[in-house]
N, C-alpha and C positions, 0 to 999 in steps of 0.2 A: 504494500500500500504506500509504505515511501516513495519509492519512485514511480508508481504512478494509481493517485490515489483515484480516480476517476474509476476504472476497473473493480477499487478495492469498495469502494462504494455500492455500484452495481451488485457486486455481489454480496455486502451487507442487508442494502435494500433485497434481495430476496430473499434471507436471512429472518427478516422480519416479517417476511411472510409465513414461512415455514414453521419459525415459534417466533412469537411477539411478546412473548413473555422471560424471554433472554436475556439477561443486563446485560453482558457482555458483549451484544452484538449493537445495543443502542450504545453503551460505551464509547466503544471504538469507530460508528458511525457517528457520533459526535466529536470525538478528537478529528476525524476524515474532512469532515464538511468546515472544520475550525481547519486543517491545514489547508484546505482549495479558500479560505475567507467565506466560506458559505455559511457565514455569525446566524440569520437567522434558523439556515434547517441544522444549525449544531445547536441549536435554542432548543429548534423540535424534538430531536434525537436526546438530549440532557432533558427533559420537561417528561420524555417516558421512560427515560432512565431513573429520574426521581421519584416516578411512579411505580419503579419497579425494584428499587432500593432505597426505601425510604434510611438507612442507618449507614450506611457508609457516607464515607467524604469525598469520594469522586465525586458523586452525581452532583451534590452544589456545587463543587468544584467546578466541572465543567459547565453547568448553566450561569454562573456567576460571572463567568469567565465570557461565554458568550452572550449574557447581555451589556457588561460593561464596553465590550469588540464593539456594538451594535450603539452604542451611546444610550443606554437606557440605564441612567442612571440613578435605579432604584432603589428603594427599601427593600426589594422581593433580591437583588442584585446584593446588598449588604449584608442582610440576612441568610443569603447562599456562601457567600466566601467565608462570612463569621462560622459556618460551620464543619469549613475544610480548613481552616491553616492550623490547625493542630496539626495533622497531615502532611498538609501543603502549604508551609510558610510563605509560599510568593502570594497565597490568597489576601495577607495583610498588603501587599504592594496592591495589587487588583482593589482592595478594598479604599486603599488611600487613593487611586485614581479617583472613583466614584466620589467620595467623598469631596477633594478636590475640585472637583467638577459641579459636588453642590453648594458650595462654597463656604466648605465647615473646611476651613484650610488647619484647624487649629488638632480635631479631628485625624485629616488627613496625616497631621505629621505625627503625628502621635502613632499611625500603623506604621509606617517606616521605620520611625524607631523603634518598636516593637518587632519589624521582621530584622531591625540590624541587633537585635539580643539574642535570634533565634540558634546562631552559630553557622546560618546557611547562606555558601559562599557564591551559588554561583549569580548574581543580581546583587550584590555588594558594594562593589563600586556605584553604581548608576543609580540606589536607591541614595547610598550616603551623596551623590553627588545634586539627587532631587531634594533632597533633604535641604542640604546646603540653600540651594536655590529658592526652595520654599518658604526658607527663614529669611534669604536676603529680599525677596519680592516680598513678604510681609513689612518687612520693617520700609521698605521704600513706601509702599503705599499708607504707612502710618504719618508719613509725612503728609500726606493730601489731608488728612481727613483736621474737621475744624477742630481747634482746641476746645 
């Protein structure tokens, strides 16, 4: 499916015909449609994978994942990553997107510093280096604001 996930889709999608009650094949039909950018039918594929594992931490992992791709920057979106980064500590980066985006910037950095205490290296630089940035774009914009 790596090299060429179009194939590997096809035949997930008959997969899901055959049993539909399979996590593992909405699973990986949701990672598929997230590696072709296809954010919303990896929404679909994760929304019956969530229906089909309500106790694991992939399934919010990947809906959360692909509605933040999609810019839906929800509660339904925050409350899916809140329930994989035990798991999957990049879900605190994914979370602090959203967050950032609804403009709880104070929020937002607060996950980052949370996934840089995790011990997990590979998103380390780039989260400490948003971080960074999120603290110096705060403090410029406290400049605007009236005394």
């Amino acid at each position: 499916m790596l090299a060429k996930p179009e194939s590997g889709i096809a035949q997930l999608e008959e997969a899901t015909k055959i049993d539909p009650h399979q996590p593992t094949v909405f699973s990986n039909l949701a990672v598929g449609y997230a590696m072709m950018h296809k954010f919303d039918a990896s929404e679909n594929a994760a929304r019956a994978l969530v229906n089909l594992d309500r106790a694991g931490a992939r399934p919010p992992m990947l809906l959360g994942f692909a509605l933040m791709k999609q810019r839906k920057f929800t509660k339904e979106a925050l409350q899916c990553l809140a329930r994989a980064h035990d798991e999957y500590p990049v879900a605190y980066l994914f979370a602090a997107r959203v967050l950032e985006a609804q403009g709880n910037l104070e929020r937002a950095k607060s996950e980052v510093q949370t996934y840089l205490t995790t011990g997990e290296q590979e998103f380390r630089a780039r989260a400490a280096r948003w971080l960074e940035l999120m603290s110096h774009s705060q403090q410029n914009t406290a400049g605007l604001l009236p005394q």
